[in-house]
PAMARKOL-13180 format. One record per residue (C-alpha): x, y, z; residue in three letters. Coordinates in steps of 0.5 Angstrom, whole numbers, padded with zeros to 4 digits. Layout:
<recs>
px->X	py->Y	pz->Z	kevo->ala
...
</recs>
This chain:
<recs>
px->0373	py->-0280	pz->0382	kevo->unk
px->0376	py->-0280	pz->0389	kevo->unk
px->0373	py->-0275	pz->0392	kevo->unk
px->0366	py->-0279	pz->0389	kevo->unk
px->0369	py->-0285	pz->0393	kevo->unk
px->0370	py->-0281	pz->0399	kevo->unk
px->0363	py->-0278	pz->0400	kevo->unk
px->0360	py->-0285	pz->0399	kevo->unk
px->0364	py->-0288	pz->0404	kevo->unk
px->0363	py->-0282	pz->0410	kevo->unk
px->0356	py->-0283	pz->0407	kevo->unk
px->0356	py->-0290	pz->0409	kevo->unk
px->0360	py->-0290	pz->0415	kevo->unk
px->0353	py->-0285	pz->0417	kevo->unk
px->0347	py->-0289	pz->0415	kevo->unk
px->0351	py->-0296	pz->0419	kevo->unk
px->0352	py->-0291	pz->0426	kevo->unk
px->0344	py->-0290	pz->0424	kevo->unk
px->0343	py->-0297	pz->0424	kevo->unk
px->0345	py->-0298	pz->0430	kevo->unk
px->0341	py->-0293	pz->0433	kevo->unk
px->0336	py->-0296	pz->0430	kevo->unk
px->0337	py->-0304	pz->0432	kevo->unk
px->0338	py->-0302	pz->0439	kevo->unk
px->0332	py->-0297	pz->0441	kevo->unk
px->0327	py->-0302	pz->0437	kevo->unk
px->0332	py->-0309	pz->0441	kevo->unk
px->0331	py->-0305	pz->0448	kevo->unk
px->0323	py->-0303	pz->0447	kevo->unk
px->0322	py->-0310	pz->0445	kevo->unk
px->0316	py->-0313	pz->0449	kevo->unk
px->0317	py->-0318	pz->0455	kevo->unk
px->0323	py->-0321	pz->0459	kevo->unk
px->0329	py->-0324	pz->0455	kevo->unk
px->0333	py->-0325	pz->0461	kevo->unk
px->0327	py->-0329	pz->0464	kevo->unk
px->0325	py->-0332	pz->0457	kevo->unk
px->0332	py->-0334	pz->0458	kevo->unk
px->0332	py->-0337	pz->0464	kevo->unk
px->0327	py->-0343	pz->0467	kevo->unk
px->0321	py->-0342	pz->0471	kevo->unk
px->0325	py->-0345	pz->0478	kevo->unk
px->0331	py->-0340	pz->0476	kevo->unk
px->0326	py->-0334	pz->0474	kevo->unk
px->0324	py->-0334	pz->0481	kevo->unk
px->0330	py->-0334	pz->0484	kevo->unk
px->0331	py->-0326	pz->0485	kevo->unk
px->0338	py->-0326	pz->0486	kevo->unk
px->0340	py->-0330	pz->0479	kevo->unk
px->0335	py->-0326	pz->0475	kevo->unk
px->0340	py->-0320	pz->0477	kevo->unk
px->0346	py->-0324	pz->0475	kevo->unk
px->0343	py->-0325	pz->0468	kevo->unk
px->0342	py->-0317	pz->0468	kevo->unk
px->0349	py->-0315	pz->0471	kevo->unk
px->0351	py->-0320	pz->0466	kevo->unk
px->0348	py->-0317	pz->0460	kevo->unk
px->0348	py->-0310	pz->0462	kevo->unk
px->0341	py->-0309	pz->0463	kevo->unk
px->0342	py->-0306	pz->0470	kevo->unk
px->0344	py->-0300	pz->0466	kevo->unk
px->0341	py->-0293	pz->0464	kevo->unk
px->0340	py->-0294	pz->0456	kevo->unk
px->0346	py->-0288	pz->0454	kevo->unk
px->0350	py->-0292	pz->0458	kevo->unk
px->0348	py->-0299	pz->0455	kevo->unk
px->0348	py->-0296	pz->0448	kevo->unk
px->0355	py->-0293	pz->0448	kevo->unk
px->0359	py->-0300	pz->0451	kevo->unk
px->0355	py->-0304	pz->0444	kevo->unk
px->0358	py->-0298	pz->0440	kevo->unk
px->0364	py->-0300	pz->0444	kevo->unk
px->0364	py->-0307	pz->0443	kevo->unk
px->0362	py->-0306	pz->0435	kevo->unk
px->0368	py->-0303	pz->0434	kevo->unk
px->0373	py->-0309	pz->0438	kevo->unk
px->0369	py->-0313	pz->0433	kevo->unk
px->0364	py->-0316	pz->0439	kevo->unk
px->0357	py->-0317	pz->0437	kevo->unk
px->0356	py->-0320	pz->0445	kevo->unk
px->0354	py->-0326	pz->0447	kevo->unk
px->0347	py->-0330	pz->0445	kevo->unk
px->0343	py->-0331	pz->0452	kevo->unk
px->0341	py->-0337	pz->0448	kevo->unk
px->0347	py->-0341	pz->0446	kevo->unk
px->0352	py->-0338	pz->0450	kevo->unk
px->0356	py->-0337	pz->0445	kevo->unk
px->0359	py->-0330	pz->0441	kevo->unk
px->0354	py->-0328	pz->0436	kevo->unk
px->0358	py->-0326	pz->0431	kevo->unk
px->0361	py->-0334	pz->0431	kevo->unk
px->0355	py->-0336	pz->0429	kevo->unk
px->0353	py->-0331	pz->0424	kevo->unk
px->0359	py->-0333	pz->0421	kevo->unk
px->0357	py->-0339	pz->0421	kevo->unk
px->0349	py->-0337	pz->0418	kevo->unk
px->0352	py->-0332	pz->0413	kevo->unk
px->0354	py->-0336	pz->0408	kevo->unk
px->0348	py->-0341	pz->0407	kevo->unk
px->0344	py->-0335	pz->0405	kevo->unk
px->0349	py->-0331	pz->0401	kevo->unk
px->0350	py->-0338	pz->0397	kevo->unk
px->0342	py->-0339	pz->0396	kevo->unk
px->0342	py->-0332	pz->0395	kevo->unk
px->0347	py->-0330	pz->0390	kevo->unk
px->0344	py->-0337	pz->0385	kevo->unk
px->0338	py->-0333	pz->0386	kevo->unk
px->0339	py->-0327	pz->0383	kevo->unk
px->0344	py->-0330	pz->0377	kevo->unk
px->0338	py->-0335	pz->0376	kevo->unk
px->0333	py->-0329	pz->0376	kevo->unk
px->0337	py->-0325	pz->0372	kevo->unk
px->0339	py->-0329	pz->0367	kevo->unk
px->0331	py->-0331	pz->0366	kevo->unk
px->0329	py->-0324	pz->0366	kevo->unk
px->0333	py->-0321	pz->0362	kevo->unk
px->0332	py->-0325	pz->0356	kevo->unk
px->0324	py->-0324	pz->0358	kevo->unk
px->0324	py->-0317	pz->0360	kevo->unk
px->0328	py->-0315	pz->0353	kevo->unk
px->0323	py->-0320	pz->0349	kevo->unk
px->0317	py->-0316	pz->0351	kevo->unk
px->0319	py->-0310	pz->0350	kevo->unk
px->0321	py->-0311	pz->0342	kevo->unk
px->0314	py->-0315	pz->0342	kevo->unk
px->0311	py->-0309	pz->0346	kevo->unk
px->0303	py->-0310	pz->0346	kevo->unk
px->0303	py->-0317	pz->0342	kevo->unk
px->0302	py->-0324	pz->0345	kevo->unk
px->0310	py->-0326	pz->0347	kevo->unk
px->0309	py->-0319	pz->0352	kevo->unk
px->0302	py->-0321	pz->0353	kevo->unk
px->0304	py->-0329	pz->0356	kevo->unk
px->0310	py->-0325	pz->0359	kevo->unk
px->0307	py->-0320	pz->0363	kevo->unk
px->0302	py->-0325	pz->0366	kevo->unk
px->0307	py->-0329	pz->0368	kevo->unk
px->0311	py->-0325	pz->0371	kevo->unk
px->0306	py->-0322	pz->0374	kevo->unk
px->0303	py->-0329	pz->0377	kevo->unk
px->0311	py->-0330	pz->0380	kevo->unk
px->0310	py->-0323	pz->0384	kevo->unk
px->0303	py->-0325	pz->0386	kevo->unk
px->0304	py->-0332	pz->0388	kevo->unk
px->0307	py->-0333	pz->0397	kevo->unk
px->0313	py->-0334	pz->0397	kevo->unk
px->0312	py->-0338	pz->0403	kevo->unk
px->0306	py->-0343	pz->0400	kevo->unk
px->0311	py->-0344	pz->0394	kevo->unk
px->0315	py->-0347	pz->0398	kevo->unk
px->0311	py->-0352	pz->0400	kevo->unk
px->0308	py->-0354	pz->0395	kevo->unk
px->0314	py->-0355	pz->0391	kevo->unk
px->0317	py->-0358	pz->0397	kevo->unk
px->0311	py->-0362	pz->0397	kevo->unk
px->0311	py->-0364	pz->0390	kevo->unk
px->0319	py->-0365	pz->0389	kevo->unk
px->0320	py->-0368	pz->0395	kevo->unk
px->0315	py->-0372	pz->0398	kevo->unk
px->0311	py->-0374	pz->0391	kevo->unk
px->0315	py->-0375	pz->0385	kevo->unk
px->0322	py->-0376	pz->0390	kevo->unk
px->0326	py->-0372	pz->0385	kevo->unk
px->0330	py->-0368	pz->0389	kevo->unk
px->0333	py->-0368	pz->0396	kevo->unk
px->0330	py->-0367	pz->0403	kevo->unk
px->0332	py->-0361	pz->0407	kevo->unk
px->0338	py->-0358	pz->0410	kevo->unk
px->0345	py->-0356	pz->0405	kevo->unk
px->0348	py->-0363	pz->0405	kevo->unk
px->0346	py->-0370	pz->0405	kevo->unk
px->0346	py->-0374	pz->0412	kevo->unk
px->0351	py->-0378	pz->0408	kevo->unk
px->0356	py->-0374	pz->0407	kevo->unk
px->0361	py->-0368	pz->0411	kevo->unk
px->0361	py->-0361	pz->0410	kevo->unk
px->0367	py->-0359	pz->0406	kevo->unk
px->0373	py->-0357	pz->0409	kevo->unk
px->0371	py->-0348	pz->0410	kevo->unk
px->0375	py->-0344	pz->0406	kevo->unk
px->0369	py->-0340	pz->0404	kevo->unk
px->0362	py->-0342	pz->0408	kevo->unk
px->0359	py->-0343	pz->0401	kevo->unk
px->0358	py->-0351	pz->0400	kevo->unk
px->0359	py->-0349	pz->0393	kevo->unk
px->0365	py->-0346	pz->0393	kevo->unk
px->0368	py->-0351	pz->0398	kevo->unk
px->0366	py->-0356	pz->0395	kevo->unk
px->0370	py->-0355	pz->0388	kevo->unk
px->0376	py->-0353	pz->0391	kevo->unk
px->0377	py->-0359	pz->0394	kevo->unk
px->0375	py->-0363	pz->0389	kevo->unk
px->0369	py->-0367	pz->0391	kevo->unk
px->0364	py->-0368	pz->0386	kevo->unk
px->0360	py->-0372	pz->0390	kevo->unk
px->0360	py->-0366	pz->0394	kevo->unk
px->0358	py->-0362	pz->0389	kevo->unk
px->0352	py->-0366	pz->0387	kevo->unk
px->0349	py->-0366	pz->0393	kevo->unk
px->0351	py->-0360	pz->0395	kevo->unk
px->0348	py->-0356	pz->0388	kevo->unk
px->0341	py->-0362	pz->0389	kevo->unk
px->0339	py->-0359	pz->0396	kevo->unk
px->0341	py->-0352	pz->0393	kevo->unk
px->0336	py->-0353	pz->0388	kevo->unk
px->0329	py->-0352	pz->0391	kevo->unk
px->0330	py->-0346	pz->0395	kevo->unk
px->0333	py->-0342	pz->0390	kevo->unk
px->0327	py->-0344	pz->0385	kevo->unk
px->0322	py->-0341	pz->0389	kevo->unk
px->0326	py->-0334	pz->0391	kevo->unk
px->0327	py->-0334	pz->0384	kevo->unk
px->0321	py->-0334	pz->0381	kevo->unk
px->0319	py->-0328	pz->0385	kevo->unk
px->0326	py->-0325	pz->0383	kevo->unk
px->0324	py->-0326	pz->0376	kevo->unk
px->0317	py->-0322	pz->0375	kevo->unk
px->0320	py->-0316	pz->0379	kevo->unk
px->0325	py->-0316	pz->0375	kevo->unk
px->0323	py->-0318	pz->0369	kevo->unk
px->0317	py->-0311	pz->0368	kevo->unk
px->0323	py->-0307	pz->0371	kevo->unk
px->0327	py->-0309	pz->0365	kevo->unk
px->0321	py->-0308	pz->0361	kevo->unk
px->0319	py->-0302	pz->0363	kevo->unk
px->0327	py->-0300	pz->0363	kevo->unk
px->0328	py->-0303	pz->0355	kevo->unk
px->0322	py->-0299	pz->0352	kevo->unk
px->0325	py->-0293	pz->0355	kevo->unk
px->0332	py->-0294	pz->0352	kevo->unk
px->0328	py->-0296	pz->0345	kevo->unk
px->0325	py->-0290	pz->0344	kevo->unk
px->0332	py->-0287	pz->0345	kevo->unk
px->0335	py->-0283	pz->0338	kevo->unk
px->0341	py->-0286	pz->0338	kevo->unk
px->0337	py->-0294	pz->0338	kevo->unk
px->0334	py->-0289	pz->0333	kevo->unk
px->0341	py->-0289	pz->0329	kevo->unk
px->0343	py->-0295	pz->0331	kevo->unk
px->0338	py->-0298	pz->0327	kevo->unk
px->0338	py->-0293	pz->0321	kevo->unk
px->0345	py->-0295	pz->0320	kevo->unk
px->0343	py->-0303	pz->0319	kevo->unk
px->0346	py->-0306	pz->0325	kevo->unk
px->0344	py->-0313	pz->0326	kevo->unk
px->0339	py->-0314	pz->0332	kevo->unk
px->0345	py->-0318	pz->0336	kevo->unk
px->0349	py->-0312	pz->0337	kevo->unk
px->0343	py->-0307	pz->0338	kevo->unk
px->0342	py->-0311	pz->0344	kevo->unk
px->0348	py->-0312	pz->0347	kevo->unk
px->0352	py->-0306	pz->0345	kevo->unk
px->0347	py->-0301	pz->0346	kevo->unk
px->0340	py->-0303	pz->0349	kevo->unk
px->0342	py->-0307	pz->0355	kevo->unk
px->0348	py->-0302	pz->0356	kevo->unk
px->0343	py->-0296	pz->0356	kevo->unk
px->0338	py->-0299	pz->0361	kevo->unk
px->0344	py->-0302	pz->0366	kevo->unk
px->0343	py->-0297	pz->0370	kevo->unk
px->0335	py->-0298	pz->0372	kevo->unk
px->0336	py->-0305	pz->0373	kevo->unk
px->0343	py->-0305	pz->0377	kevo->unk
px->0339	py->-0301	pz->0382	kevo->unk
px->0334	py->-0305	pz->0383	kevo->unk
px->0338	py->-0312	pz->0382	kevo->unk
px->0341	py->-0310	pz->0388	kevo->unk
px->0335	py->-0308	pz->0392	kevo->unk
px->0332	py->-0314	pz->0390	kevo->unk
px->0339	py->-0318	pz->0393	kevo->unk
px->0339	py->-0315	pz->0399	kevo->unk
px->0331	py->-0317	pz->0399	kevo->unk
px->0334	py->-0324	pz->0398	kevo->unk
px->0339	py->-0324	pz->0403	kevo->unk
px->0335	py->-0320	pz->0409	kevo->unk
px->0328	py->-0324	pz->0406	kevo->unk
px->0328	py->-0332	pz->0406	kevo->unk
px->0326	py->-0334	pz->0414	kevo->unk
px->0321	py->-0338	pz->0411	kevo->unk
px->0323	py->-0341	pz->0406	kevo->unk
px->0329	py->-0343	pz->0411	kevo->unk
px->0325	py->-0345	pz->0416	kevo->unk
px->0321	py->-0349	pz->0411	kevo->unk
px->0327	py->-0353	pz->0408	kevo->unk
px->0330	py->-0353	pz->0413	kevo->unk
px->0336	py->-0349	pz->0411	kevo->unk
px->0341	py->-0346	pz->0416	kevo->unk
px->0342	py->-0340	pz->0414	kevo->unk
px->0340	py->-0332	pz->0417	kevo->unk
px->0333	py->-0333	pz->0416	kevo->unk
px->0333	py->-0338	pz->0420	kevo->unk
px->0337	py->-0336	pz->0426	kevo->unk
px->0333	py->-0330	pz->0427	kevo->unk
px->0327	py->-0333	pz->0427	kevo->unk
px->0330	py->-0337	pz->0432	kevo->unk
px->0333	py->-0332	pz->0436	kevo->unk
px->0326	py->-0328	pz->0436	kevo->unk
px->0322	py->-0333	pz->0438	kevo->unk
px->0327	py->-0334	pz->0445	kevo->unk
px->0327	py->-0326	pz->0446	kevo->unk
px->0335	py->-0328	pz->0444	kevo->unk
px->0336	py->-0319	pz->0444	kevo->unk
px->0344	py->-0319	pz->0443	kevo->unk
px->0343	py->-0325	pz->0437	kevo->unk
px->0337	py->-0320	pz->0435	kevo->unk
px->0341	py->-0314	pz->0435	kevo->unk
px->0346	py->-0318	pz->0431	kevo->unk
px->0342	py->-0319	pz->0426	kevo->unk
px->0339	py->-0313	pz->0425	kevo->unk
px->0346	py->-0310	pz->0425	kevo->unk
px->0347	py->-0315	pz->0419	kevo->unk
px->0342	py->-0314	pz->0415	kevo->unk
px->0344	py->-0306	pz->0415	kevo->unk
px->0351	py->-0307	pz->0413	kevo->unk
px->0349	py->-0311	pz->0407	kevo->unk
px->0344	py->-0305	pz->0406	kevo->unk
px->0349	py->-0300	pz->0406	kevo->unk
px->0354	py->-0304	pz->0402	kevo->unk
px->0351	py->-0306	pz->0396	kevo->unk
px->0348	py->-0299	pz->0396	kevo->unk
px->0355	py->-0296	pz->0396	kevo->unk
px->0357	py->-0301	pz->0391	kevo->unk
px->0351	py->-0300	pz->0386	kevo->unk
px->0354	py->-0292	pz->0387	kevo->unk
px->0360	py->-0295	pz->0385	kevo->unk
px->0359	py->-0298	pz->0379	kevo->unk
px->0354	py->-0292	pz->0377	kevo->unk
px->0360	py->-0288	pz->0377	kevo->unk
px->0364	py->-0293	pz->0373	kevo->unk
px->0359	py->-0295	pz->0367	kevo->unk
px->0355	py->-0286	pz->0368	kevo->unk
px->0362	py->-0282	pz->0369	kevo->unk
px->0356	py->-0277	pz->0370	kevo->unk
px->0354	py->-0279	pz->0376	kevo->unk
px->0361	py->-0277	pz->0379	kevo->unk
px->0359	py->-0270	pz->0378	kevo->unk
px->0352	py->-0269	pz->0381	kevo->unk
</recs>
């Protein structure tokens, strides 16, 4: 086992360096000027101020030479400065990190709660009406934008029928928590603020609907698809030979067989979740990853751009070293490959 842990974390520590050199060549060959997009159209002209920027943030230099002193910088923790705000990127990442993980961590427990009660339904009702609905449902969830959905229910629930809150994680009314996580939620209910946490769980509310029901027909076919294949198996076969009731089937030996397949793409869709939400924050107004790349790409912001590439990349390689991880746990098979 620690040998295994060993070469999944040399292999992380390769695909993060990879990371890098990916986010920064695609960052420097970015069409356009960031430095005059930065600047207004009065300073753009000055030829002097234009060099200081450029001296500033390092773009004077040859590539190699800028690409090592960003390596550099990431080692000390500095993700560099936004040409935008001025201020350190990483700050304000920690500081939209948490609102995305919060409406993609409820999503991905929703979507997986829902799917696997209808993924597991329509494999043992494989080929009738209940896997028929099931598989027309899920496959409106995978077809519907996820863009246009949100509008819709943005539209519907908020500006028509008034049942839930507007944009943004919290109401104008109230104080963020104080931080201990970032995760409104969580905060919330540390410091004991019901109110709080209402609010905080209505604003959730929408954004998690509309990432979920794409989340839930994904998963819910690879469930299926996982299910049928662990059904055919001989020892469901002499599960059911020796008059196991049904609940212990499924919870004992089904979801137990088919839990590898789904971990795979339940951390793909995660990171999907994580890495994926920039219209569904822009459309409510959501102060998360998305919406600060969104922001960044439209200003030719590159250290901001580059951070968040660097981010999304880290939560990539991490959630797969942790589904190998737990591969080895519940397959000690795995280990020896």
């Amino acid at each position: 086992m620690p040998r295994y842990i060993l070469q999944r974390l040399i292999t992380s520590v390769l695909l993060l360096i990879g990371v890098t050199i990916v986010t920064f060549i695609l960052t420097a060959i970015v069409p356009g000027d960031p430095i005059a997009a930065a600047l207004g159209e009065g300073a753009r002209e000055n030829e002097a101020t234009v060099a200081a920027y450029r001296e500033r943030y390092g773009m004077d230099r040859p590539l190699p030479e800028r690409y090592w002193i960003y390596l550099v910088s990431l080692v000390q923790g500095d993700l560099g400065t936004s040409i935008r705000t001025s201020r350190p990127v990483l700050e304000e990442l920690a500081v939209a990190l948490p609102a995305t993980i919060e409406v993609a961590v409820a999503s991905v427990i929703l979507s997986l709660a829902v799917a696997l009660v209808l993924g597991t339904i329509a494999a043992y009702r494989a080929g009738r009406l209940p896997d028929q609905v099931i598989r027309v449902l899920s496959l409106i969830g995978l077809s519907v934008p996820t863009f246009w959905l949100a509008i819709i229910t943005y539209r519907f629930f908020f500006m028509e029928l008034g049942w839930a809150p507007g944009s943004g994680r919290l109401s104008p009314t109230l104080n963020p928590p104080p931080q201990v996580t970032g995760l409104y939620l969580v905060d919330f209910a540390i410091d004991g603020d019901h109110v709080g946490f209402i609010d905080a769980a209505a604003h959730l509310a929408l954004p998690v609907l509309v990432l979920s029901l794409f989340t839930v027909g994904l998963l819910t076919r690879f469930i299926r698809t996982s299910v049928l294949e662990v059904l055919s198996s001989d020892y469901i076969r002499a599960a059911r030979a020796k008059g196991l009731p049904g609940r212990r089937i499924i919870g004992g030996y089904l979801l137990r067989g088919a839990s590898l397949p789904i971990l795979t793409m339940l951390g793909i869709a995660f990171g999907s979740l994580l890495s994926g939400t920039v219209l569904v924050e822009a459309i409510f107004a959501w102060p998360g990853l998305g919406t600060y790349a969104y922001n960044a790409a439209i200003n030719l912001d590159l250290p901001a751009v580059m951070g968040v590439g660097l981010v999304v990349g880290v939560i990539y390689v991490g959630i797969n070293l942790v589904v190998d991880l737990m591969y080895s746990v519940l397959d000690p098979r795995v280990r020896l490959r």
